[in-house]
PDB file with SEQRES, HELIX, SHEET and CRYST1 records, atoms N, CA, C and O in Angstrom:
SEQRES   1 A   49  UNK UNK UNK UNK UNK UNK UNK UNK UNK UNK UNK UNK UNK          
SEQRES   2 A   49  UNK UNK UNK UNK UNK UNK UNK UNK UNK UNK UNK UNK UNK          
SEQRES   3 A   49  UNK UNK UNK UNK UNK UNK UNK UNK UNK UNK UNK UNK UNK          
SEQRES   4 A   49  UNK UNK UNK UNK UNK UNK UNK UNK UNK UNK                      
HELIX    1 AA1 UNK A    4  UNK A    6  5                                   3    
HELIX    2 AA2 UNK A    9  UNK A   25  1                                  17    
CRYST1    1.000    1.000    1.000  90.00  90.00  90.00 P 1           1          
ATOM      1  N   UNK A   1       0.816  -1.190   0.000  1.00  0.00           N  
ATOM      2  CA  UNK A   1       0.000   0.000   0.000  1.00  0.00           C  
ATOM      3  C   UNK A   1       0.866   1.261   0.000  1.00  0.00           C  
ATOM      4  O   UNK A   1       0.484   2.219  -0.672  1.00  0.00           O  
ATOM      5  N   UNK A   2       2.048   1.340   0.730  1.00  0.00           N  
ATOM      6  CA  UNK A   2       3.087   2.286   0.831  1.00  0.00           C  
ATOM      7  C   UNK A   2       3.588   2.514  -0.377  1.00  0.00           C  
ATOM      8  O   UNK A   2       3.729   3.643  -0.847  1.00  0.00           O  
ATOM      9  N   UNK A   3       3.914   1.359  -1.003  1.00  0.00           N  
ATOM     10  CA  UNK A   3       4.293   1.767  -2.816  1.00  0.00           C  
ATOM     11  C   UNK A   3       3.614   2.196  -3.400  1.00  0.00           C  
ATOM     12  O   UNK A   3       4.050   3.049  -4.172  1.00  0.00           O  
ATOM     13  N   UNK A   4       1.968   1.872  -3.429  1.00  0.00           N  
ATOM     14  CA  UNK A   4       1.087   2.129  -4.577  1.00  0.00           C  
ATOM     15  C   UNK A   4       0.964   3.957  -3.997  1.00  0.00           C  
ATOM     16  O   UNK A   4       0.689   4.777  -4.873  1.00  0.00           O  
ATOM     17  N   UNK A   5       1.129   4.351  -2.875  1.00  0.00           N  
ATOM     18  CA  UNK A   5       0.871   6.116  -2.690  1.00  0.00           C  
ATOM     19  C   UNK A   5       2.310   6.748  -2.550  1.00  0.00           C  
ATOM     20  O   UNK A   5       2.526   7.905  -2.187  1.00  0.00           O  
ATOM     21  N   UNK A   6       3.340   5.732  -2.923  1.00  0.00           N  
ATOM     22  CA  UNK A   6       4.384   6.266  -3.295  1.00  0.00           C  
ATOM     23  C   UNK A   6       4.669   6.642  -4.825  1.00  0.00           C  
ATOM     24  O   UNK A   6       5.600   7.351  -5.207  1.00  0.00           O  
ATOM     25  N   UNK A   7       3.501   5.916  -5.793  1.00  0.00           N  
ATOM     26  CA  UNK A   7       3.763   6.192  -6.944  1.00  0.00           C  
ATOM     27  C   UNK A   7       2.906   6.759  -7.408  1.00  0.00           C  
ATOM     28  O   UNK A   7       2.865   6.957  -8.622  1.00  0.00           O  
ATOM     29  N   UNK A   8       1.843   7.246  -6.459  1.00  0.00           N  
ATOM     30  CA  UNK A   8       0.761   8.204  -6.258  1.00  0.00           C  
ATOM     31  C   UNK A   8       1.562   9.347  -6.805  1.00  0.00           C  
ATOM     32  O   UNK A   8       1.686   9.773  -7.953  1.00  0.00           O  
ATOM     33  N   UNK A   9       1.995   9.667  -5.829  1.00  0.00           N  
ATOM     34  CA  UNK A   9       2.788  10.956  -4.859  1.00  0.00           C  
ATOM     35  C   UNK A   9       3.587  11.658  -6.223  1.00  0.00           C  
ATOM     36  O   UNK A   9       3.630  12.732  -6.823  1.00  0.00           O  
ATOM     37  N   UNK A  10       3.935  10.856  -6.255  1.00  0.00           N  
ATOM     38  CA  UNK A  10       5.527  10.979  -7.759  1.00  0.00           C  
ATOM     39  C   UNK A  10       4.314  10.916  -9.151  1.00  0.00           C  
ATOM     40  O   UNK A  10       5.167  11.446  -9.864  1.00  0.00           O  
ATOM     41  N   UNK A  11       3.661  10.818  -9.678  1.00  0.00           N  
ATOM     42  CA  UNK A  11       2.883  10.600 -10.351  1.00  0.00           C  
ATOM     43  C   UNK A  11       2.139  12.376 -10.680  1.00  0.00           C  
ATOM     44  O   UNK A  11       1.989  13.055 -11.696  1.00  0.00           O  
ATOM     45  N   UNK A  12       1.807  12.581  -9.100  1.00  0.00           N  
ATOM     46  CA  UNK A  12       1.132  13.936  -8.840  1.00  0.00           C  
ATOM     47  C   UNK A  12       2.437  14.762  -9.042  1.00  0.00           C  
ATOM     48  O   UNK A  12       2.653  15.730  -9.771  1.00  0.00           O  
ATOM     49  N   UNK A  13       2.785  14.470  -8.667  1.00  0.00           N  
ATOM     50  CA  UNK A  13       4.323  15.542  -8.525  1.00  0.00           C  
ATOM     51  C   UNK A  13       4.817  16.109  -9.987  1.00  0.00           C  
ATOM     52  O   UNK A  13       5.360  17.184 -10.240  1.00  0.00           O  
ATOM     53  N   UNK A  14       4.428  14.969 -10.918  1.00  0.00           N  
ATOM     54  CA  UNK A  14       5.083  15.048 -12.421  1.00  0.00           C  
ATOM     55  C   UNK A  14       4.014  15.444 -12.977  1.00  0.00           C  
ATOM     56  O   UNK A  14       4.122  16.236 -13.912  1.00  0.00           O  
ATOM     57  N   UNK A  15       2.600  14.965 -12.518  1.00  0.00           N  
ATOM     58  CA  UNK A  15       1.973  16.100 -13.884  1.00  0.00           C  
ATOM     59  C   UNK A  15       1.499  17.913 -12.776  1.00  0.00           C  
ATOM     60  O   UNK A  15       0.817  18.856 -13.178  1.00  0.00           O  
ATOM     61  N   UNK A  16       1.960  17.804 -11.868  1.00  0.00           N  
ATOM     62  CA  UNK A  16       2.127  19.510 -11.416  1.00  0.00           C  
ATOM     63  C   UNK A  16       3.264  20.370 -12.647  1.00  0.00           C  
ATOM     64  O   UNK A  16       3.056  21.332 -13.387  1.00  0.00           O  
ATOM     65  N   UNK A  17       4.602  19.422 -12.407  1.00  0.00           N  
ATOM     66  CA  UNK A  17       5.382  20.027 -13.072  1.00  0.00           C  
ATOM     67  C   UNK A  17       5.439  20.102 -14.565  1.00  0.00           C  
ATOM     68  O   UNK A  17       6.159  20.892 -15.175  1.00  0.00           O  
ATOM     69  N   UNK A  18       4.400  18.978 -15.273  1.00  0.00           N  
ATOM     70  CA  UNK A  18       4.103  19.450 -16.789  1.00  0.00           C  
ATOM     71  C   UNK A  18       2.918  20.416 -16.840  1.00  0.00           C  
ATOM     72  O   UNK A  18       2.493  20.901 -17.888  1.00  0.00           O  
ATOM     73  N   UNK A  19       2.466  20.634 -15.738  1.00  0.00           N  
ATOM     74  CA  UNK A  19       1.170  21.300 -15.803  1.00  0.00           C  
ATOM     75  C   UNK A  19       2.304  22.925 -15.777  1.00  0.00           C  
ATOM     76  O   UNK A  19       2.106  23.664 -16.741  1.00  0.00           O  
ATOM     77  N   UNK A  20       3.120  23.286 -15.003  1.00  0.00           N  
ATOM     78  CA  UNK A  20       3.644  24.295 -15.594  1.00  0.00           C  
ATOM     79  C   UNK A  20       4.628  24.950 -16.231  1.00  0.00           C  
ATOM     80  O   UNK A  20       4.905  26.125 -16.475  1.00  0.00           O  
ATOM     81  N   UNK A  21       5.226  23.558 -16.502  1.00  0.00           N  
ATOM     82  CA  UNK A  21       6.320  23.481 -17.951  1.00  0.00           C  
ATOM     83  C   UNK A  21       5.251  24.148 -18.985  1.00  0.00           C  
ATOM     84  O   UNK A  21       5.669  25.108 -19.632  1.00  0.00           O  
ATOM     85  N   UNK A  22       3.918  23.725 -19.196  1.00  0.00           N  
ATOM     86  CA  UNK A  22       2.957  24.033 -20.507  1.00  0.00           C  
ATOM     87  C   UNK A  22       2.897  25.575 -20.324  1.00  0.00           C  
ATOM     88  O   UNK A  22       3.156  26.412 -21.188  1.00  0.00           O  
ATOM     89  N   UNK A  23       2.452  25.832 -18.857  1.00  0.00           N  
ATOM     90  CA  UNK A  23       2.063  27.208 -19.074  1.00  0.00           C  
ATOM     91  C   UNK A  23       3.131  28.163 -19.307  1.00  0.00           C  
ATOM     92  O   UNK A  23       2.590  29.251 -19.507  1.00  0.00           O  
ATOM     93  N   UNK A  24       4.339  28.264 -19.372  1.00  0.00           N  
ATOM     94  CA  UNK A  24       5.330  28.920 -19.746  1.00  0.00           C  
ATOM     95  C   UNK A  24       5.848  28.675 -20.555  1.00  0.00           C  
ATOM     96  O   UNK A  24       6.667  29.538 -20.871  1.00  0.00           O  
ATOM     97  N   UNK A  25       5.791  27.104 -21.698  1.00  0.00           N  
ATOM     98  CA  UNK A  25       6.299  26.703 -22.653  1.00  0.00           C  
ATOM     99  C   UNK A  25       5.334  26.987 -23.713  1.00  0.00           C  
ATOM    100  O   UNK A  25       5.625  27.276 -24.874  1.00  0.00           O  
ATOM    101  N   UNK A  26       4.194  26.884 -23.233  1.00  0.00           N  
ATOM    102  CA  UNK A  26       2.508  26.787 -24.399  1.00  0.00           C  
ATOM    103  C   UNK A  26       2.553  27.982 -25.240  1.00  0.00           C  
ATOM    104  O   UNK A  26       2.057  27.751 -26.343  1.00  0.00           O  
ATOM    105  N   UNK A  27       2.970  29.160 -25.103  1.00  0.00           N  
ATOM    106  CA  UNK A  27       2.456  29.985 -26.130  1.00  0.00           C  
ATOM    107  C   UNK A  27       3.539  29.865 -27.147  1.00  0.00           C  
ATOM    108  O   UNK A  27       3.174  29.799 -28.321  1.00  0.00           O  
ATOM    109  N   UNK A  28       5.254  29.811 -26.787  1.00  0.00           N  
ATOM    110  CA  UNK A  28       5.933  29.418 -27.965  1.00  0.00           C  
ATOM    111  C   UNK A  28       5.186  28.222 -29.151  1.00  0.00           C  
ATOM    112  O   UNK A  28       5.690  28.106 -30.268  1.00  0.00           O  
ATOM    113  N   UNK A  29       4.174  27.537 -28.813  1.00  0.00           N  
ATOM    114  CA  UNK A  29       3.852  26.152 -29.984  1.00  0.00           C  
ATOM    115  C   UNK A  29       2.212  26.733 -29.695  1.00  0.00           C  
ATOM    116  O   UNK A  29       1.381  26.096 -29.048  1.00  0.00           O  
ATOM    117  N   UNK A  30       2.035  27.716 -30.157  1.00  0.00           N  
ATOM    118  CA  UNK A  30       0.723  28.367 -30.513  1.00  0.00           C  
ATOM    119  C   UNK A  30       0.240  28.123 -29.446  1.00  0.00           C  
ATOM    120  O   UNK A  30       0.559  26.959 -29.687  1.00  0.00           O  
ATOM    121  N   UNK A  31      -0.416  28.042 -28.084  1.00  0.00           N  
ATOM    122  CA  UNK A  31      -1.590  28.169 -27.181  1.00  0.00           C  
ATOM    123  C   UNK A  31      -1.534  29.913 -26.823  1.00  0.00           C  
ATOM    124  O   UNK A  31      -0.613  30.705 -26.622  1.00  0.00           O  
ATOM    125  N   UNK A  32      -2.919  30.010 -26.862  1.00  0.00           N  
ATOM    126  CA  UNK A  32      -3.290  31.146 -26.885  1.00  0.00           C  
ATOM    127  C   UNK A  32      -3.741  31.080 -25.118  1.00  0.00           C  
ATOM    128  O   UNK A  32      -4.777  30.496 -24.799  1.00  0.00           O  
ATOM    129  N   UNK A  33      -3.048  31.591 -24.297  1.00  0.00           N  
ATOM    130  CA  UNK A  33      -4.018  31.420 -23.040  1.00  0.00           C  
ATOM    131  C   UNK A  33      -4.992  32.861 -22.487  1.00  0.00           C  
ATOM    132  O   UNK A  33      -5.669  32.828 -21.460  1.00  0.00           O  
ATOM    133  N   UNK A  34      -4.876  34.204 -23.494  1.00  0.00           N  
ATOM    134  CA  UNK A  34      -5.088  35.272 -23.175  1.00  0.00           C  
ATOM    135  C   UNK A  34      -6.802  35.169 -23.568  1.00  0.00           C  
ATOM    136  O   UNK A  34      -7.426  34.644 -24.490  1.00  0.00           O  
ATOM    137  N   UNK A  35      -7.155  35.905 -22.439  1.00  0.00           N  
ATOM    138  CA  UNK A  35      -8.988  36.057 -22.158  1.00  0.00           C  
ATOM    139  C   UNK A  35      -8.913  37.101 -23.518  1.00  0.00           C  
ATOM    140  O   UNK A  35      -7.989  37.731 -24.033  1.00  0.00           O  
ATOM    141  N   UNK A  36     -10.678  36.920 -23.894  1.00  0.00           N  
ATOM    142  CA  UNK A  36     -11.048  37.446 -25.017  1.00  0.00           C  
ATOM    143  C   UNK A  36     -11.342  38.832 -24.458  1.00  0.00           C  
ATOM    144  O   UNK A  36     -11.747  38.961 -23.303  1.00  0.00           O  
ATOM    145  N   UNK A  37     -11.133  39.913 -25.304  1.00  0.00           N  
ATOM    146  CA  UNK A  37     -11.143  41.274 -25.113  1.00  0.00           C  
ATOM    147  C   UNK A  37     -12.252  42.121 -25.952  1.00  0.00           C  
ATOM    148  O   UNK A  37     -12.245  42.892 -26.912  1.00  0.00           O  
ATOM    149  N   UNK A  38     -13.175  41.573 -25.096  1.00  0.00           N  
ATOM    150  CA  UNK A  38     -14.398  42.088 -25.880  1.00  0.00           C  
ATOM    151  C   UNK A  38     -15.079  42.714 -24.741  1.00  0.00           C  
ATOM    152  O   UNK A  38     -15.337  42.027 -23.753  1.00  0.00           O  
ATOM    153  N   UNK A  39     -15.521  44.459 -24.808  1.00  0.00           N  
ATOM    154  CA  UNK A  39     -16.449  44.633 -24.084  1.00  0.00           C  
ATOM    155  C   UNK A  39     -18.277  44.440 -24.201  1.00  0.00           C  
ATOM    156  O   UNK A  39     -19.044  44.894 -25.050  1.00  0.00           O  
ATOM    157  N   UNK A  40     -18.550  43.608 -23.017  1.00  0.00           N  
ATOM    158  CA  UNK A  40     -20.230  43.632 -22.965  1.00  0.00           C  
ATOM    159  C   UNK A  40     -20.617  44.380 -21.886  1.00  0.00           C  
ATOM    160  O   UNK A  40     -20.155  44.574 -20.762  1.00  0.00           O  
ATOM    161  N   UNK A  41     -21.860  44.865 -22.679  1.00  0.00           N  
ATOM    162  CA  UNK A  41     -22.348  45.595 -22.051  1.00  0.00           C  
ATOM    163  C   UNK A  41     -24.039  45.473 -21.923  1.00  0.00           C  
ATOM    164  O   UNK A  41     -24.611  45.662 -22.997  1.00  0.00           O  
ATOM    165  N   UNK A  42     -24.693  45.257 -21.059  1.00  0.00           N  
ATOM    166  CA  UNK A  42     -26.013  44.552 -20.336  1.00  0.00           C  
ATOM    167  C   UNK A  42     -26.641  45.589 -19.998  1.00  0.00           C  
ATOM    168  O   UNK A  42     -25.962  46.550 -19.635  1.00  0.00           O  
ATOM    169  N   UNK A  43     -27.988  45.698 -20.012  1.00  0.00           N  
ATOM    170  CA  UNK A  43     -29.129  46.687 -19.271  1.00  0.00           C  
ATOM    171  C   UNK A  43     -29.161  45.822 -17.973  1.00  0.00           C  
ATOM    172  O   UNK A  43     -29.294  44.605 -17.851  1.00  0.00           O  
ATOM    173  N   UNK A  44     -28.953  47.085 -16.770  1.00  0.00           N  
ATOM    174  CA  UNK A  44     -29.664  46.008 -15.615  1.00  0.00           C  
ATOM    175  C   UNK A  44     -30.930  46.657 -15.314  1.00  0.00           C  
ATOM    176  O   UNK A  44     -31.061  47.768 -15.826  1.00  0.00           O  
ATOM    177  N   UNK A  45     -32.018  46.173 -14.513  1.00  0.00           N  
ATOM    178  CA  UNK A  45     -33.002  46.919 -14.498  1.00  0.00           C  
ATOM    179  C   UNK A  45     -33.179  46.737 -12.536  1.00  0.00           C  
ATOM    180  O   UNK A  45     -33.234  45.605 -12.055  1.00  0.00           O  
ATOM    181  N   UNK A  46     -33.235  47.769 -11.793  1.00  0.00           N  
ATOM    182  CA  UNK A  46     -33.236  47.241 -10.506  1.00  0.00           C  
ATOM    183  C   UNK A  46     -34.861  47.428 -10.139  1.00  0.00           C  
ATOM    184  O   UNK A  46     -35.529  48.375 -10.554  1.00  0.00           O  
ATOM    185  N   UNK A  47     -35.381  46.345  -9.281  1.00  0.00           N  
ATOM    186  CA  UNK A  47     -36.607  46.396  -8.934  1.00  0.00           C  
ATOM    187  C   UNK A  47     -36.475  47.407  -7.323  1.00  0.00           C  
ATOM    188  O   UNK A  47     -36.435  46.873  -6.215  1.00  0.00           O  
ATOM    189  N   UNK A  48     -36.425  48.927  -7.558  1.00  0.00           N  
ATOM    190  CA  UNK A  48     -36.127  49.551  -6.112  1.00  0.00           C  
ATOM    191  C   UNK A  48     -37.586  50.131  -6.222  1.00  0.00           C  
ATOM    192  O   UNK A  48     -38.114  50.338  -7.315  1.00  0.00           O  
ATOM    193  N   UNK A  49     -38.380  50.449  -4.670  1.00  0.00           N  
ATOM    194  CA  UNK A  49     -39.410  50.570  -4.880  1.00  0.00           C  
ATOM    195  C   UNK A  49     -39.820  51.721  -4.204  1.00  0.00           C  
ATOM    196  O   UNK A  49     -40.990  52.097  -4.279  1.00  0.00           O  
TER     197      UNK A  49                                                      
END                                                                             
């Protein structure tokens, strides 16, 4: 049981560190991670009485 959450552990450990190898490697091989820059704009209507 000690092995199988030892290879848990190391398992988690390695996709943390591809998880942010990507985010600093990703936009050189095209990922776009930038939010869309569009303004909206909504009627609110308040029910004040």
């Amino acid at each position: 049981m000690a092995r199988l959450a030892k290879y848990l552990a190391i398992l988690i450990l390695l996709a943390a560190i591809a998880l942010v190898a990507y985010a600093y490697i990703g936009p050189w091989f095209g990922a776009d991670f930038s939010a869309p820059a569009a303004e909206v704009r909504k009627p609110v209507v308040l029910n004040a009485d």
